[in-house]
N, C-alpha and C positions, 0 to 999 in steps of 0.2 A: 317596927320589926327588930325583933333583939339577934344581934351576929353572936354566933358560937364560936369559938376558937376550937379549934381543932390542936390535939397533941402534935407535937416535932418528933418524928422518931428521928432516932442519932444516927449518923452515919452508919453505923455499924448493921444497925437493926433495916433500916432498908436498902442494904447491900445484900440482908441475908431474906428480903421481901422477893429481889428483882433474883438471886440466885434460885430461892423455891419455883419461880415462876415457870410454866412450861416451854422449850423453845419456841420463839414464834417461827409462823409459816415462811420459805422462803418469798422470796420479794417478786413481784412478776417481772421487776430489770435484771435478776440472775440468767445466767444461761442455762438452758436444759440441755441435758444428756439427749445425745440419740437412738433410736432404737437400737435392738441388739443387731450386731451384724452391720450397719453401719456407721461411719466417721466424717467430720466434718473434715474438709480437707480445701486446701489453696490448691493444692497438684489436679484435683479434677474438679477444678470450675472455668469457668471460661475466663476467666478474669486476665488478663497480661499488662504489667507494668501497671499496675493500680487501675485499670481502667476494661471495661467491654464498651470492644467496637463492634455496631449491629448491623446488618442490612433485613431486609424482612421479604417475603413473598408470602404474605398470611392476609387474608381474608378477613381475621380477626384485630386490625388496627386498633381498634377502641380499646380494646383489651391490651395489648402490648404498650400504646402512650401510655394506660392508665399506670401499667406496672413499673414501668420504668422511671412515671414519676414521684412513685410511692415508695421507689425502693432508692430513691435521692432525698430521702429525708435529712433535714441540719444533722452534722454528727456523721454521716452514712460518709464511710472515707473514699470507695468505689464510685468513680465516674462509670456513667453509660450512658455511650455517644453512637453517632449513627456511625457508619462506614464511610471515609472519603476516600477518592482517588491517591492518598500519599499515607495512609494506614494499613494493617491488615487487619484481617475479616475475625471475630474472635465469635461472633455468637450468628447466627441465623434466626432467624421464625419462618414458619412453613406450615403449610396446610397438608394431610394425607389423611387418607381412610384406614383405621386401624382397628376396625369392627366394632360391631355397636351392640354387642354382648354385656351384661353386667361385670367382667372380668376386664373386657376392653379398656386402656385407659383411655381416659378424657385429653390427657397430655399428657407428655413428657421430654424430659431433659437427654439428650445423647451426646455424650462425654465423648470423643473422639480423642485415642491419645497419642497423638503423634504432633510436633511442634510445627506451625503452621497451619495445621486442621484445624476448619471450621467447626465450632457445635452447634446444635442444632433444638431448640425448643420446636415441637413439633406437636399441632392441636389437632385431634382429632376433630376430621369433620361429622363423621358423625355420633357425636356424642357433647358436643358443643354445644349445643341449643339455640336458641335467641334469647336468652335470660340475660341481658350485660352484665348482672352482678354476676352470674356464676361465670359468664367467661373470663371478668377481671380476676376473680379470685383463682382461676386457674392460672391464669400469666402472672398474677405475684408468686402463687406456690413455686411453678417452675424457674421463674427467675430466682426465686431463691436457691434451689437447686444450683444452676450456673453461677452463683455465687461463691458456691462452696456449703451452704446447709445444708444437712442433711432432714430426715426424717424424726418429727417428734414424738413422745410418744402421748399417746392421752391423756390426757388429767386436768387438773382442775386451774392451771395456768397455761389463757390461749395464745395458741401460735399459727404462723400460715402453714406449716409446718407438719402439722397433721396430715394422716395419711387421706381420711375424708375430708372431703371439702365442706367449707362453712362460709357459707356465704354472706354469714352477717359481720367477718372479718373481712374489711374492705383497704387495709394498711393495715404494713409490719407492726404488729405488736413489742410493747416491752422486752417481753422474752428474744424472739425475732432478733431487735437490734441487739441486745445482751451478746447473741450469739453471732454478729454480723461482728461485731465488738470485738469478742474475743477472736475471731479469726482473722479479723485485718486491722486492729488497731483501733 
């Protein structure tokens, strides 16, 4: 088999290859923007002193270990510890009925803003299911909320983030830590 040489273009000439080039796409470790109307913020996540301290009254355990241990990925600068007798209380889980209408959410995060308040992730009971995938992916979404995340918007780089739920997202994604990243380091 006979080898071809290929021509050298000179410095110059594929400077002006990779300049014509079209931007590429951003990287799925950038962070994304959040929807319009909301921000990501340190001031309303539960977070205090780099750390959420939890106690839990939720039904839903599987789902809450699982997210807690997903959202302690290497890099992940946020401790999330349970609650001891010599801390205070920074996050809750809980179970309430919050109707089971297609409007109803599934869960959600309540920000309580006052210093020493508890917050509160809060699963609807009905609208949970028995599906353990869909209730893990609902306790990463909200834990990321109590994080300080906000809302992503849709596109073609996934996040927990999203306002629907996807269940085949079972850990923070790229985007995800990018943005866990830029908020705490």
């Amino acid at each position: 088999m006979k080898r071809r040489r290929l021509p050298l273009l000179s410095v110059a000439a594929a400077c002006a290859v990779l300049a014509a080039a079209p931007p590429s796409p951003a990287h799925a470790a950038d962070p994304l923007p959040c929807v319009k109307g909301e921000s990501e913020s340190r001031d309303r996540s539960a977070v205090d002193d780099g750390e959420i301290r939890f106690t839990d009254e939720t039904a839903y355990d599987d789902a809450r270990r699982f997210a807690i241990s997903a959202w302690q990925y290497g890099g992940a600068r946020i401790k999330i510890l349970g609650d001891s007798a010599t801390t205070v209380n920074d996050l809750e889980f809980r179970d309430e009925n919050l109707g089971s209408g297609r409007d109803a959410p599934v869960g959600e995060y309540r920000y309580r803003a006052a210093p020493g308040f508890t917050d509160y992730i809060v699963f609807n009971k009905q609208r949970m299911g028995k599906d353990a995938d869909y209730q893990r992916h609902v306790a990463l979404h909200e834990l990321g909320h109590a994080l300080g995340l906000c809302h992503k918007p849709e596109g073609k780089v996934a996040t927990l983030m999203w306002k629907e739920i996807r269940i085949s997202m079972n850990r923070p994604t790229d985007a995800d830590k990018a943005n866990h990243k830029k908020l705490w380091g």
